[in-house]
VOLOMI-909664 format. One record per residue (C-alpha): z, y, x; residue in one letter; residue number from 1. Coordinates in steps of 0.25 Angstrom, whole numbers, plus 5000, padded with zeros to 4 digits. Each point is the difference from the previous one (the first is absolute). Layout:
BEGIN
+------+------+------+------+-----+
|    w |    v |    u | rest |  nr |
+------+------+------+------+-----+
|    Z |    Y |    X |    A | NUM |
...
+------+------+------+------+-----+
This chain:
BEGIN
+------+------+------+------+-----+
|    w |    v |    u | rest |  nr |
+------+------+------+------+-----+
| 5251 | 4906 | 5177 |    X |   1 |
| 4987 | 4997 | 4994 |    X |   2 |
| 4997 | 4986 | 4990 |    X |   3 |
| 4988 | 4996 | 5000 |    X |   4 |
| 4988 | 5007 | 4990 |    X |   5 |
| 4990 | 4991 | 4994 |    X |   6 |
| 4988 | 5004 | 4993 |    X |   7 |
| 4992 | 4989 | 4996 |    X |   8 |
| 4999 | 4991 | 5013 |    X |   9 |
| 5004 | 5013 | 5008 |    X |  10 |
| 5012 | 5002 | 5007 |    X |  11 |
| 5006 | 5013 | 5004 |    X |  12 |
| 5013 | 5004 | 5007 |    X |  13 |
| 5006 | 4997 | 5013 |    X |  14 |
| 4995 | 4987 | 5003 |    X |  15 |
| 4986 | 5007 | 5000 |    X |  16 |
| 5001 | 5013 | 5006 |    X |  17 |
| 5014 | 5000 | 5006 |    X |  18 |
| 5009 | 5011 | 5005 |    X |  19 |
| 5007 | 5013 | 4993 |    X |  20 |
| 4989 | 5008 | 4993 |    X |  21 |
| 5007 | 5013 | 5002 |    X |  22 |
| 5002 | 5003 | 4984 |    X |  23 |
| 5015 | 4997 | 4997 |    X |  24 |
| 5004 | 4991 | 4989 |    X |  25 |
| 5009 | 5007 | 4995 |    X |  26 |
| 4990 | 5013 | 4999 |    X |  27 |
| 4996 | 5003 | 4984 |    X |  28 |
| 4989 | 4993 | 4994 |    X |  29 |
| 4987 | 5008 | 5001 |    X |  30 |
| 4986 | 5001 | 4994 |    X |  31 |
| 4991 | 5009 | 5008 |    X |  32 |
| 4986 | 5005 | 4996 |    X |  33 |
| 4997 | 5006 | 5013 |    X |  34 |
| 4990 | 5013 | 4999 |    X |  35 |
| 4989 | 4993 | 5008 |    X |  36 |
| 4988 | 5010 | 4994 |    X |  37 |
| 4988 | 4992 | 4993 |    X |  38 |
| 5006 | 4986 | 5000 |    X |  39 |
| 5013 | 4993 | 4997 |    X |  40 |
| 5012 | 4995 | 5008 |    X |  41 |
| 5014 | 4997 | 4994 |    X |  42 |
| 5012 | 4994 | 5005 |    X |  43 |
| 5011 | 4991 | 4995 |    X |  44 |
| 5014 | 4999 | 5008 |    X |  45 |
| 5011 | 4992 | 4996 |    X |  46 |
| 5009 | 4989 | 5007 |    X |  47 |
| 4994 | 5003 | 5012 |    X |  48 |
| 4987 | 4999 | 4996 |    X |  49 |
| 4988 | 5008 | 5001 |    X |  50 |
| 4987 | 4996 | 4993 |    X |  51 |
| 4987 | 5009 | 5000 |    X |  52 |
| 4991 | 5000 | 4988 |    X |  53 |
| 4986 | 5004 | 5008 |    X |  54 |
| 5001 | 5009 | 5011 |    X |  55 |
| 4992 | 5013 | 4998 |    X |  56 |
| 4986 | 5006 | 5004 |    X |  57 |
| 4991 | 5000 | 5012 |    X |  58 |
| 4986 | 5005 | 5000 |    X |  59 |
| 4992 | 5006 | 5010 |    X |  60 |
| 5007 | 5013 | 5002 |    X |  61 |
| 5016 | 4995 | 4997 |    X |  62 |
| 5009 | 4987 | 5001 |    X |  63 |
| 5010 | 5002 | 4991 |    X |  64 |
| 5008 | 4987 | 5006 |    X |  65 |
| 5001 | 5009 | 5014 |    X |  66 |
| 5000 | 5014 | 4994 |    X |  67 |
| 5011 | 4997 | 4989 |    X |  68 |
| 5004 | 4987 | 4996 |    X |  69 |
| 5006 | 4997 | 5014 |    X |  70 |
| 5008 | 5011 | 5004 |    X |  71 |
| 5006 | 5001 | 4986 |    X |  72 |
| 5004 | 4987 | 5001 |    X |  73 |
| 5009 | 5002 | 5011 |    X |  74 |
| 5002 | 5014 | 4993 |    X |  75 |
| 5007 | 4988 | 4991 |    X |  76 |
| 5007 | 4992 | 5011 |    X |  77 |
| 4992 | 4988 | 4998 |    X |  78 |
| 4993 | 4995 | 5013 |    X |  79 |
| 4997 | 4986 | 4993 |    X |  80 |
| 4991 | 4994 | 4989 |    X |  81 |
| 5004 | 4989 | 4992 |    X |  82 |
| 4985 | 4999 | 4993 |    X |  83 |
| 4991 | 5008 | 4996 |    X |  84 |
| 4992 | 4998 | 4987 |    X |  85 |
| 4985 | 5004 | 5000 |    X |  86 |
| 4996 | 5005 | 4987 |    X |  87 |
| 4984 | 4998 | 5002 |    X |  88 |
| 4991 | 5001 | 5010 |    X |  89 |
| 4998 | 5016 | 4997 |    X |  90 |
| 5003 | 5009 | 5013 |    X |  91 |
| 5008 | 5009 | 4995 |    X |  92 |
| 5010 | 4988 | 4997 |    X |  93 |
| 4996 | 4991 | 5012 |    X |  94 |
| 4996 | 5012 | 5011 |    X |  95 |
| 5015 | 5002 | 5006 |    X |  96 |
| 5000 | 4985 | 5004 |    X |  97 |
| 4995 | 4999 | 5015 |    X |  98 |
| 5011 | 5012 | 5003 |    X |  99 |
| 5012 | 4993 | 4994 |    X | 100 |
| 4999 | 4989 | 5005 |    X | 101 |
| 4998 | 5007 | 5014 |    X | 102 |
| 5011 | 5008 | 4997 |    X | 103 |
| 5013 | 4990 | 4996 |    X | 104 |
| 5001 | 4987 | 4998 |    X | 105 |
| 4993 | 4993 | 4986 |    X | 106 |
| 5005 | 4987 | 4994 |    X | 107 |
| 4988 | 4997 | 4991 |    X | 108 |
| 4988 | 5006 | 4993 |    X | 109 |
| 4997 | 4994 | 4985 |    X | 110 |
| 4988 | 5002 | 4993 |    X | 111 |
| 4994 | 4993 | 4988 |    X | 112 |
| 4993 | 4988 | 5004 |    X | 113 |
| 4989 | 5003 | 4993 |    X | 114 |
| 4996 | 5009 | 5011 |    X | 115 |
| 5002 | 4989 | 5011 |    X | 116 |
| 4986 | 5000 | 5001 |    X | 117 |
| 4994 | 5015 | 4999 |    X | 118 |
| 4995 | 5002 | 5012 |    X | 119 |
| 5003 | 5015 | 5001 |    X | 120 |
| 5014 | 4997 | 4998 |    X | 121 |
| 5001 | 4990 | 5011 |    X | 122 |
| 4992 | 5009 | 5010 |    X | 123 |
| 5011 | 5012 | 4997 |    X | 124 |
| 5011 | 4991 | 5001 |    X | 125 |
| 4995 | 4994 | 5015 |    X | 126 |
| 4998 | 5014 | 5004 |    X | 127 |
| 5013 | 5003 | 4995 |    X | 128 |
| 5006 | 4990 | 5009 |    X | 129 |
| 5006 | 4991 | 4988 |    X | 130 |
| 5000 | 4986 | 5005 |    X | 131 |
| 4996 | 4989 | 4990 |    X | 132 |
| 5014 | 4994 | 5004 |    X | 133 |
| 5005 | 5014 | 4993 |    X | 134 |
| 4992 | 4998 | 4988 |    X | 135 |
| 5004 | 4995 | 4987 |    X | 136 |
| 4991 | 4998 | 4988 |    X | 137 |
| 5005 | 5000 | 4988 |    X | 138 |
| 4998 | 4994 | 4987 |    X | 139 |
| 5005 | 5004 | 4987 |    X | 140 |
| 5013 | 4999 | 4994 |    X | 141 |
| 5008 | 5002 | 5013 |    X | 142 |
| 5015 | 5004 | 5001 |    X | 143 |
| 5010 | 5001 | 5011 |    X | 144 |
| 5015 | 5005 | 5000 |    X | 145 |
| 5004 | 5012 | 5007 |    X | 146 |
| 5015 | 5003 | 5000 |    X | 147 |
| 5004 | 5003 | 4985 |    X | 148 |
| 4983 | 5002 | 4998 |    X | 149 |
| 4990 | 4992 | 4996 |    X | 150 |
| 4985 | 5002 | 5006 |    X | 151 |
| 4989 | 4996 | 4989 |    X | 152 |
| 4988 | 4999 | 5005 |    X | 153 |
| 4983 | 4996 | 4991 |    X | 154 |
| 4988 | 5002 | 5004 |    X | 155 |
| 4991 | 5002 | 4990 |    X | 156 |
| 4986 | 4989 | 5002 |    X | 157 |
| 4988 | 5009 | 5008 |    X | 158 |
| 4988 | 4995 | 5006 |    X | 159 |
| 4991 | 5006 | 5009 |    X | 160 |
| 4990 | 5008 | 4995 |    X | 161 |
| 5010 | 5006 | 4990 |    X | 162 |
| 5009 | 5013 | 5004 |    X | 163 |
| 5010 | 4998 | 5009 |    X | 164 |
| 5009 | 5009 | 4991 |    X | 165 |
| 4999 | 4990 | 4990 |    X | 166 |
| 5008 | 4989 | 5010 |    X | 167 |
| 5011 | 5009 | 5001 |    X | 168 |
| 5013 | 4993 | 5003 |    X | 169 |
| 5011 | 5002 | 4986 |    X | 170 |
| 5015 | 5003 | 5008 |    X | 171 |
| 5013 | 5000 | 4993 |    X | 172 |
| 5014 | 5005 | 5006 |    X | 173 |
| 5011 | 4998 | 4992 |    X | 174 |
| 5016 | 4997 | 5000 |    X | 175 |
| 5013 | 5008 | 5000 |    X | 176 |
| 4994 | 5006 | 4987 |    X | 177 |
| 4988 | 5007 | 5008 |    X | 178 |
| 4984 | 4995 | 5000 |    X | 179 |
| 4989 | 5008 | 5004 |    X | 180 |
| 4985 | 4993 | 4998 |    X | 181 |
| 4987 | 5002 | 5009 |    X | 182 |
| 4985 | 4996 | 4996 |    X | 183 |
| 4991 | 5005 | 5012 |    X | 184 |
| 4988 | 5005 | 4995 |    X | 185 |
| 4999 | 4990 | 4988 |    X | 186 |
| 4992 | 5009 | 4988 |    X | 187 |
| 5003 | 4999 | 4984 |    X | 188 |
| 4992 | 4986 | 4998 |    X | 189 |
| 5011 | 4995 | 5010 |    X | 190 |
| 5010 | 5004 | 4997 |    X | 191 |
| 4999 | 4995 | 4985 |    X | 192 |
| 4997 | 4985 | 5007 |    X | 193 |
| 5013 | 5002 | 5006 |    X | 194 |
| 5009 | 5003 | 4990 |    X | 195 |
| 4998 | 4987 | 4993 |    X | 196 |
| 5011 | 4990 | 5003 |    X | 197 |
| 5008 | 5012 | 5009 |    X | 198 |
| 5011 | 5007 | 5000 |    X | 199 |
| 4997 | 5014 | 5007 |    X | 200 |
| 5009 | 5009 | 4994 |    X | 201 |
| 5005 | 5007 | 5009 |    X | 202 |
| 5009 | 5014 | 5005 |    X | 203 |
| 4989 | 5006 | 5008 |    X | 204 |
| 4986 | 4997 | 5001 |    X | 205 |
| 4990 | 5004 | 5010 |    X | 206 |
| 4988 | 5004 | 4991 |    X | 207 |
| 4987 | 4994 | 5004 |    X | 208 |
| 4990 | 5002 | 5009 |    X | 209 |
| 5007 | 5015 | 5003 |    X | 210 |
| 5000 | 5006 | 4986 |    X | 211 |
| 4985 | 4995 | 4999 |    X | 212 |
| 4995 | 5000 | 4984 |    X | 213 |
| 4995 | 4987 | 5004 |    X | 214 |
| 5015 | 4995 | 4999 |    X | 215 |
| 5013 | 5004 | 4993 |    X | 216 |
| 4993 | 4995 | 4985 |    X | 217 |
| 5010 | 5002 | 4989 |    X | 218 |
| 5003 | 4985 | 4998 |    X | 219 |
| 5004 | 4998 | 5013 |    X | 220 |
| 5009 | 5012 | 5001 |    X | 221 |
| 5008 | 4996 | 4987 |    X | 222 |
| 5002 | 4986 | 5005 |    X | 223 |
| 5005 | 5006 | 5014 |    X | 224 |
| 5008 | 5010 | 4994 |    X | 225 |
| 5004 | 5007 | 5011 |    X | 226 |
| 5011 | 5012 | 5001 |    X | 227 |
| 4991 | 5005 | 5013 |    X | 228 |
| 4985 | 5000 | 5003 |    X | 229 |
| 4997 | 5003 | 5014 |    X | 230 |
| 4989 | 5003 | 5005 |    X | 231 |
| 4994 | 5000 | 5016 |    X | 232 |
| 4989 | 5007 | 5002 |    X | 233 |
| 4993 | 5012 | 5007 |    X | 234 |
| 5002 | 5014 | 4999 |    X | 235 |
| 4987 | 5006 | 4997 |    X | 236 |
| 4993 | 4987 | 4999 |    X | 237 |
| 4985 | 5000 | 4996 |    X | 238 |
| 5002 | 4988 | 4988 |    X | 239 |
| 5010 | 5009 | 4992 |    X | 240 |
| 5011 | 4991 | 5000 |    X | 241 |
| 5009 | 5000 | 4993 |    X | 242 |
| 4990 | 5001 | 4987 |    X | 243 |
| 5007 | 5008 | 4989 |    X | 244 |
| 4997 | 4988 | 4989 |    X | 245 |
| 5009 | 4993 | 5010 |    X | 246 |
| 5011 | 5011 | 5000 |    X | 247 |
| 4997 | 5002 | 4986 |    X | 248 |
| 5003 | 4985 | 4996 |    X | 249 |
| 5012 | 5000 | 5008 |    X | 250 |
| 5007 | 5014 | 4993 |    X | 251 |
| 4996 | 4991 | 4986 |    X | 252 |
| 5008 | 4991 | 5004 |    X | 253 |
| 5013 | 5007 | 5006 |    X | 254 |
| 4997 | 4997 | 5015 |    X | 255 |
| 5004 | 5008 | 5011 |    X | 256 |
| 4990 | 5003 | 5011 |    X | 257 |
| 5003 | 5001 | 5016 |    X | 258 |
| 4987 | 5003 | 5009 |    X | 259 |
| 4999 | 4999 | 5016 |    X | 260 |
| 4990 | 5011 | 4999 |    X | 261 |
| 5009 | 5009 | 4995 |    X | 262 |
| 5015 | 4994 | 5002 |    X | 263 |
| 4997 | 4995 | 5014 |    X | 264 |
| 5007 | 4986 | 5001 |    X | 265 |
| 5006 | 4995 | 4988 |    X | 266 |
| 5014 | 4993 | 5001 |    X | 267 |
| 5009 | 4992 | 4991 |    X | 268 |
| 5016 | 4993 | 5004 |    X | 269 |
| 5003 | 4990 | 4993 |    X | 270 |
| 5012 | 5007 | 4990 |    X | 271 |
| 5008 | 4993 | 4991 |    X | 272 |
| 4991 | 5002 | 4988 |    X | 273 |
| 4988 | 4994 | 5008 |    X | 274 |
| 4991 | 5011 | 5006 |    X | 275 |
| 5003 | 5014 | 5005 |    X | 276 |
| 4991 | 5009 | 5005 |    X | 277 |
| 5005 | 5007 | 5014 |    X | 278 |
| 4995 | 5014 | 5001 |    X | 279 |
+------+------+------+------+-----+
């Protein structure tokens, strides 16, 4: 049975969006970095719970929500979302909205609140189908309990006109001697704002705006100090991500890397020394 999940104001569970969510309890904690191309969608599972952090591409010639993200959910067993965590407003983490959410039951959708009012955002999320009712915005400092995890949640300050990159939501998943952290698209200068006041250190680390050498700065990665840095990203892809400083910085420093673009979906069960990587 479910208990409640509170994030902020924001509660999750049964109460909310009720019935058997297909994904057993007793299935093995997961971490997912689904292999979506050009974008980003990963998937956390435990206790019964599923929680996306963004949802894959879409642009004019693909929706990766349709093409991928949906059928390997079910791939998965899960035909429920507790909530979904949007990133940014950038459509390779926002595009694969409309077709989850016509595809299997959402919970909630929680972005930064900072964004509440960027009308680009809003006009994807109405065409998406997310009802204002759906919608949580969030502040910084949020937490919620999820089984034997907790869910941390800061979004750093951003206001229109700057890059939306820059309001990327910081996530933290951790317990059971496990944690993996997330930071969007947030560049260098962000990611040194964050580290004050935090803790971030982490087992696995999503590395920044997909390898970019805009992120990943050495700071950052000492204070993370991750076992694994994944990274989601195209094959092929015309920026060149992941940039070799970025690969470079991370061999420096003793982390192991993991690539969608060339590892396909990249996925962790939680073992009884925290993360292990499921080939």
């Amino acid at each position: 049975m479910h208990v409640s999940l509170k994030l902020g104001g924001l509660i999750l569970g049964s109460g909310l969006v009720g019935g058997y969510l297909g994904w057993r309890d007793t299935d093995p904690t997961r971490l997912t970095f689904l292999s979506v191309g050009q974008g980003d969608c990963a998937v956390f599972q435990t206790d019964g719970y599923t929680v996306l952090i963004d949802v894959g591409p879409k642009n004019p010639y693909s929706d990766g929500g349709k093409k991928i993200v949906l059928p390997d959910l079910r791939k998965m067993g899960i035909d429920e979302i507790d909530l979904v965590l949007l990133s940014h407003p950038d459509m390779d983490h926002i595009g694969g909205l409309g077709a989850l959410l016509k595809g299997m039951p959402v919970g909630r959708v929680a972005l930064s609140a900072d964004f509440a009012h960027f009308e680009p955002l809003l006009a994807h999320l109405r065409e998406a189908g997310c009802a204002p009712a759906q919608t949580t915005w969030l502040g910084p400092g949020q937490r919620a309990q999820i089984g034997d995890f907790t869910l941390e949640v800061d979004c750093p300050e951003w206001r229109d006109g700057e890059p939306d990159n820059d309001g990327s939501e910081f996530v933290k998943i951790a317990g059971d001697g496990a944690s993996a952290v997330f930071t969007g698209d947030a560049d260098a200068s962000t990611e040194r704002r964050m580290m004050v006041g935090h803790d971030w250190s982490a087992q696995i680390l999503k590395l920044g705006h997909h390898g970019s050498h805009t992120a990943s700065c050495e700071a950052w990665l000492e204070a993370v100090h991750p076992q694994w840095g994944i990274v989601s990203c195209g094959r092929d892809n015309p920026y060149g991500h992941p940039h070799k400083d970025v690969l470079e910085r991370a061999e420096k420093l003793g982390i192991e890397i993991a690539r969608t673009d060339r590892d396909g979906d990249v996925s962790f069960v939680l073992g009884p020394h925290g993360w292990e990587r499921r080939l």
